[in-house]
C-alpha positions in Angstrom: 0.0 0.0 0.0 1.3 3.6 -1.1 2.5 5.7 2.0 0.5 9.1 3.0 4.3 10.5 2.1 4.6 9.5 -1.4 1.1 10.5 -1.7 1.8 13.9 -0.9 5.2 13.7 -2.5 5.7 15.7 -6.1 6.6 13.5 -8.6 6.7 10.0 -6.9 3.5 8.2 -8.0 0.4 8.8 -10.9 -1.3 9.5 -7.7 0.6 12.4 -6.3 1.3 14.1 -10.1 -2.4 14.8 -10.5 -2.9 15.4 -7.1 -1.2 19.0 -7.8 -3.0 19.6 -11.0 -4.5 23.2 -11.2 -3.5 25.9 -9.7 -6.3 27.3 -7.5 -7.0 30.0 -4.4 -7.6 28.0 -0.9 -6.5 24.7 -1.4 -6.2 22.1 1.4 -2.5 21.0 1.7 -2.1 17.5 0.3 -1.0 16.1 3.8 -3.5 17.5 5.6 -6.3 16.1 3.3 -4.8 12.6 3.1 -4.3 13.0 7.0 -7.8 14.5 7.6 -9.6 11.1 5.4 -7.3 8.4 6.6 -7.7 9.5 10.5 -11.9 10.1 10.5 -13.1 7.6 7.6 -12.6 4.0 6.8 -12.3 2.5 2.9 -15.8 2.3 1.8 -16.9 5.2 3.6 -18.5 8.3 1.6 -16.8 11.5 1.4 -18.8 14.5 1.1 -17.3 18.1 0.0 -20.5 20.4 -0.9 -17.7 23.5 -1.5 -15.1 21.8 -3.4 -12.9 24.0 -5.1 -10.4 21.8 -7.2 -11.7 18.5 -4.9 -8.6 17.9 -3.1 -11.0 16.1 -0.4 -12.3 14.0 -2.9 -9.3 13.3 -4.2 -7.5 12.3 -1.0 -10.7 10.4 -0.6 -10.9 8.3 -3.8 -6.7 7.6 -3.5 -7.5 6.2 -0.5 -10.2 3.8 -1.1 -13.0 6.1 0.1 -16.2 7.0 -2.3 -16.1 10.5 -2.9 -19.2 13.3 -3.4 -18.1 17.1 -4.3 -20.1 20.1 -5.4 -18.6 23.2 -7.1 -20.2 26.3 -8.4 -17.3 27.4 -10.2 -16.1 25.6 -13.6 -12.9 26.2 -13.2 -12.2 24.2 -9.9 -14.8 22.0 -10.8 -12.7 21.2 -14.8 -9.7 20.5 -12.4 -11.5 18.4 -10.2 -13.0 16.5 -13.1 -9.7 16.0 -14.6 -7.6 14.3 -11.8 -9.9 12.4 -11.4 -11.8 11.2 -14.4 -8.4 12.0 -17.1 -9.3 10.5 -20.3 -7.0 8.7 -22.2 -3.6 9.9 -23.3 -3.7 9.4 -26.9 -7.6 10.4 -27.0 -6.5 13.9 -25.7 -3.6 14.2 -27.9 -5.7 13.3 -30.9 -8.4 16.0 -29.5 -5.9 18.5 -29.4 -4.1 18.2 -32.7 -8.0 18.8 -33.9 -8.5 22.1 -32.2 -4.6 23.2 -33.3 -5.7 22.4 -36.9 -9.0 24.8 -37.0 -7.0 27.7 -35.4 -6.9 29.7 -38.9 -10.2 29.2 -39.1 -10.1 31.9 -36.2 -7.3 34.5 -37.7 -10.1 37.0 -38.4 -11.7 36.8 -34.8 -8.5 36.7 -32.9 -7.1 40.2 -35.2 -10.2 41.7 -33.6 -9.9 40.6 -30.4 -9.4 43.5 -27.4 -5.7 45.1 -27.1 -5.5 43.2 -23.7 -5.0 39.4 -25.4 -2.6 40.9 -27.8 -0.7 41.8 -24.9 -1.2 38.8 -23.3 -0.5 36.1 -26.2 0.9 35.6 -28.8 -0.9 34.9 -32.6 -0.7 31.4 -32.6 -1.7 30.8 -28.9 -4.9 33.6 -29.6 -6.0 31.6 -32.7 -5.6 28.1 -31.2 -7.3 29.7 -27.9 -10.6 30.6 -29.6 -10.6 27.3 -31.5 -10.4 25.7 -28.5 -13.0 28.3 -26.8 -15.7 27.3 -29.9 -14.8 24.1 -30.3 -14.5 21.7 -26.9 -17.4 20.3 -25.1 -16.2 20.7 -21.5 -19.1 20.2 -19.9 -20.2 17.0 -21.9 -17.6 14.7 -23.2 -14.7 13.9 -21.3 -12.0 13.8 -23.3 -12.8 17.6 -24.1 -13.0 18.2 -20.2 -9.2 16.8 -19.6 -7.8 19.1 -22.9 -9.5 22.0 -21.6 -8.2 21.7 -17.7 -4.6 21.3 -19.2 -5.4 24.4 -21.2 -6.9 26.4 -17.8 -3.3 25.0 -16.1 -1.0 27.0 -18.5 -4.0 29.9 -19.7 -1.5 32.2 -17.7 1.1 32.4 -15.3 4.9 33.5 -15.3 6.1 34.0 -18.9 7.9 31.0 -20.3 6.0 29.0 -18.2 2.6 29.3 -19.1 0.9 30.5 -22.5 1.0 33.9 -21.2 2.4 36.8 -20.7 3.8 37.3 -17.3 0.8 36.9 -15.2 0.4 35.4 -11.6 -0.9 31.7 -12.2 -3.3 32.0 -9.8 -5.6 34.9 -10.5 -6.4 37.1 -13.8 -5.1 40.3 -13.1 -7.5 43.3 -14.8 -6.6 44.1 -18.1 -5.9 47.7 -17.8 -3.5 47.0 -15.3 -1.9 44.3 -17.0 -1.2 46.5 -20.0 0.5 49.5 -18.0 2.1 47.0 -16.0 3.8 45.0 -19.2 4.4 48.6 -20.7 6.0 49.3 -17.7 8.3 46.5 -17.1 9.2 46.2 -20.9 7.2 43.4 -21.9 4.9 44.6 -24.1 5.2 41.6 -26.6 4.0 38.2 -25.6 6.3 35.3 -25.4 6.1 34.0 -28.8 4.8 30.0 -28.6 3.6 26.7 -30.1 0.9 25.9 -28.4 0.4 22.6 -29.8 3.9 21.9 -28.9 3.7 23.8 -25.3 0.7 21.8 -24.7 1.9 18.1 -25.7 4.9 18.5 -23.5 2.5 19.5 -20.7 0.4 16.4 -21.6 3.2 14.1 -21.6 4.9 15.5 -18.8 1.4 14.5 -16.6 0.9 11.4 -17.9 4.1 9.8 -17.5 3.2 7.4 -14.8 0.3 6.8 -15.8 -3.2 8.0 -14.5 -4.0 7.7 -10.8 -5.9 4.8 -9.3 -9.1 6.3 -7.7 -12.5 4.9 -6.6 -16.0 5.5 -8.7 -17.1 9.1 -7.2 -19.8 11.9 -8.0 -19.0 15.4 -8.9 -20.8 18.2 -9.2 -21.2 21.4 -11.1 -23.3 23.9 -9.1 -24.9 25.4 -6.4 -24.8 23.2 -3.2 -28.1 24.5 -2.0 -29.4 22.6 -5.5 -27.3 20.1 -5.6 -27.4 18.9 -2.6 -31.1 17.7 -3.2 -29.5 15.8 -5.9 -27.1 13.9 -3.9 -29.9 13.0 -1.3 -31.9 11.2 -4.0 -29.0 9.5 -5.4 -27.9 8.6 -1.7 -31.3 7.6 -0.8 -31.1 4.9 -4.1 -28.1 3.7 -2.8 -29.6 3.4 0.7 -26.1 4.9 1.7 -24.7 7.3 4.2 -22.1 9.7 4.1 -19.2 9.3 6.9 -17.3 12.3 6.7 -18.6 15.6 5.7 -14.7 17.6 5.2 -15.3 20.7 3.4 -14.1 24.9 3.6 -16.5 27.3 2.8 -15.6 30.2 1.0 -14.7 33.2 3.6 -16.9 35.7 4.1 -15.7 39.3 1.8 -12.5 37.8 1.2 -12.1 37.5 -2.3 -14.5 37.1 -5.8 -13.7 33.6 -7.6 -15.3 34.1 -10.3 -13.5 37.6 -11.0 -10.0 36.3 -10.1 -10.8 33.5 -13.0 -12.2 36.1 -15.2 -9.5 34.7 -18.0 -9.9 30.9 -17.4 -13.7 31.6 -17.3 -13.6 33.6 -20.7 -11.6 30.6 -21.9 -14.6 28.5 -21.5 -17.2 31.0 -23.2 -17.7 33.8 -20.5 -17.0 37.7 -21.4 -14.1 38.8 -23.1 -13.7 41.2 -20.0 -14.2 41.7 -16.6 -17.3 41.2 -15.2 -18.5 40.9 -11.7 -20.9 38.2 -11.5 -24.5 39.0 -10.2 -25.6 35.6 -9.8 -26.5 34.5 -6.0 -23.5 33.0 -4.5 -21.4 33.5 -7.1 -19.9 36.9 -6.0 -17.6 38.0 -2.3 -20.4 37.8 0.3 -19.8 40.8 1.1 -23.3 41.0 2.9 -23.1 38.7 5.9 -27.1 37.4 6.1 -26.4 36.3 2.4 -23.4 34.8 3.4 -25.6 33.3 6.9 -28.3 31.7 4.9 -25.8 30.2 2.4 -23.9 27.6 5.7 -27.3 27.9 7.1 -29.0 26.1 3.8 -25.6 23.7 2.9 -25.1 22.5 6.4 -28.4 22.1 7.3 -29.3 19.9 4.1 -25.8 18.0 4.9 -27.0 16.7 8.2 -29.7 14.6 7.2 -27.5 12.6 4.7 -24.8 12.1 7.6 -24.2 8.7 9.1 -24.5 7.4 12.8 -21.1 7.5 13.8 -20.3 10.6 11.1 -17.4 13.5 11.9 -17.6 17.0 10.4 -14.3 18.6 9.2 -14.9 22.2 8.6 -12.0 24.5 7.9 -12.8 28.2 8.1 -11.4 31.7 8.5 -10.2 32.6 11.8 -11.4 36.1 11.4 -14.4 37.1 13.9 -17.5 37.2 11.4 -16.6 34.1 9.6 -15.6 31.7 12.8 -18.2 32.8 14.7 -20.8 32.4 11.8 -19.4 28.8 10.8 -19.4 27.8 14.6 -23.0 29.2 15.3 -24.9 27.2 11.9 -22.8 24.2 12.5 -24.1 23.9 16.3 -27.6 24.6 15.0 -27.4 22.2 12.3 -25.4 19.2 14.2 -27.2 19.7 18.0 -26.0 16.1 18.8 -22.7 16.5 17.7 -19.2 17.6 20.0 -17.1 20.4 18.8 -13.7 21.0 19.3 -11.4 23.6 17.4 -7.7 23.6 16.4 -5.7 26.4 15.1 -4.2 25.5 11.5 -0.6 25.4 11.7 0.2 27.3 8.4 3.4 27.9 6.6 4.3 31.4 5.3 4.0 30.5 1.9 0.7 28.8 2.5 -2.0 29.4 0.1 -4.4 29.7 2.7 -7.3 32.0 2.1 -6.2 34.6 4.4 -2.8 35.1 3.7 -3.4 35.2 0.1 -5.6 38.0 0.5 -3.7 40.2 2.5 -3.8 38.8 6.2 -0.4 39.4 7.7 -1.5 39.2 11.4 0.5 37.3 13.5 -2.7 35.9 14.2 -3.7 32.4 13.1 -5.7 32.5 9.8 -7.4 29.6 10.1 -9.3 27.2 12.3 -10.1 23.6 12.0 -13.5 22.5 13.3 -14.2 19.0 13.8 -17.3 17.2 15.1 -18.3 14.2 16.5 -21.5 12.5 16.7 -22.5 12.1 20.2 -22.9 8.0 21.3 -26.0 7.8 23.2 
């Protein structure tokens, strides 16, 4: 049986390669997801992750013999998700992607129009091959169109030479009038000049060198919890199973906007060539705290009738007042017969935790672990 360690370790096993795919805001540390699933579940138990992200959880789950059920409103973490841990087939994605490189003329008179900003940004060849790929793959349907895609959402942007991009954080889309008074700035007004079909293959087989990881059946979800949710209770209910460990993170309360910060990855997949905040419920920073009560109020609450008899809750959260005291107050509501104890996270400095990412440089703890125990009566 693979070690936690190699698990977690870069580059060992299939396993632990696609366990770092996509770069993503908030994500659990590898060890402490592995750690969190091996120490509160047993093999055959169900996961359950109703906020996501790029499903580490489910992940660390699946690795480890564990069924696994996520939810994630955003398609970006969601396409990461989905491609750990349903890759398709090497040469099928290869084949898919000499496809879209081949129609990307059929885009020269789009791309020449495109906003000043992607000129900036990338080169000819990547913009043309870009919207071919923007038109032409079915992400949300076919899976082999899903895996091409989240390798394209990987290297969309990020430091230059290292991504498709012009030098860009690889984490979040930076607005595009800064971006071009920054590049003008710094002297790089032209975009590295790429292949993309030969960027991309050495990305593809680069990931697939060992193979493709070896993880148990599992459900994912694109979309609202408070919807979905309904949709894992029936498909529970089928089953006639429960779900063991309920190990998710909310998203902090007016911390940051994931859909803006993905702005770029989100265009990539057929949203606006710009910037634009998202008005859709949940979708935005909760930046009005009874929205952001009723949305753990409605999650949790719909989470506890699907939990087991001997379940445990692992819920990390923000340390900050507002958003620890929230968390705390819906989970005791929502879990009566449940104990509660809280540790601080020990968190690194280059942790990419939530809080410090978003400008938290307290000496203070940024975040707490919450975890829960059914009470034996």
């Amino acid at each position: 049986m693979i070690s936690i360690k190699d698990l977690t370790r870069k580059n060992k096993t299939a396993e632990s390669i696609w366990a770092h795919f996509g770069p993503y805001y908030a994500m659990f540390p590898l060890s402490f997801a592995f750690n969190i699933v091996n120490k509160y579940s047993k093999e055959g138990d169900i996961v359950l992750d109703p906020f996501a992200g790029r499903f580490t959880s489910i992940y660390a789950g699946g690795v480890l013999n564990r069924k696994g059920i996520g939810i994630e409103i955003n398609p970006v973490g969601w396409l990461f998700g989905h491609a750990k841990l349903h890759p398709a087939e090497k040469d099928s994605v290869i084949m898919r992607l000499e496809e879209v490189y081949r129609k990307r003329n059929y885009y020269k008179k789009k791309a020449e129009n495109m906003p000043e900003f992607y000129h900036f940004c990338f080169c000819n060849e990547v913009l043309k091959f870009l919207l071919s790929a923007r038109k032409n793959l079915d992400w949300r349907n076919n899976q082999v169109d899903a895996t091409l895609m989240a390798f394209l959402l990987v290297y969309l942007h990020g430091k230059k030479g290292q991504s498709l991009s012009n030098q860009m954080r690889i984490t979040k889309s930076m607005g595009m009038d800064y971006s071009i008074a920054w590049w003008k700035k710094n002297g790089m007004e032209e975009p590295p000049l790429i292949n993309p079909y030969d960027y991309i293959l050495g990305r593809i087989n680069w990931r697939y060198r060992k193979g493709i990881p070896n993880v148990v059946a599992n459900s994912i979800f694109l979309g609202d919890s408070t919807i979905e949710l309904n949709n894992v209770s029936n498909m529970l209910k089928e089953n006639d199973e429960k779900v063991s460990l309920l190990f998710t993170s909310p998203p902090y309360c007016a911390i940051t906007d994931y859909y803006a910060d993905q702005w770029l990855r989100l265009w990539l997949l057929g949203g606006s060539e710009k910037l634009v905040y998202s008005k859709e419920k949940y979708k935005g920073r909760f930046e009005k705290q009874d929205e952001y009560y009723d949305l753990l109020d409605t999650v949790f609450s719909k989470c506890a009738k699907l939990m087991s008899d001997d379940a445990t809750i692992c819920v990390r959260t923000d340390a900050r007042k507002f958003t620890l005291d929230t968390t705390l107050e819906v989970l005791r509501k929502n879990f009566p017969d449940y104990s509660l104890s809280k540790r601080v996270s020990k968190l690194k400095k280059d942790s990419m935790s939530q809080t410090v990412l978003y400008g938290n440089k307290s000496s203070k703890p940024a975040e707490v672990d919450i975890i829960m125990k059914r009470i034996k009566k």
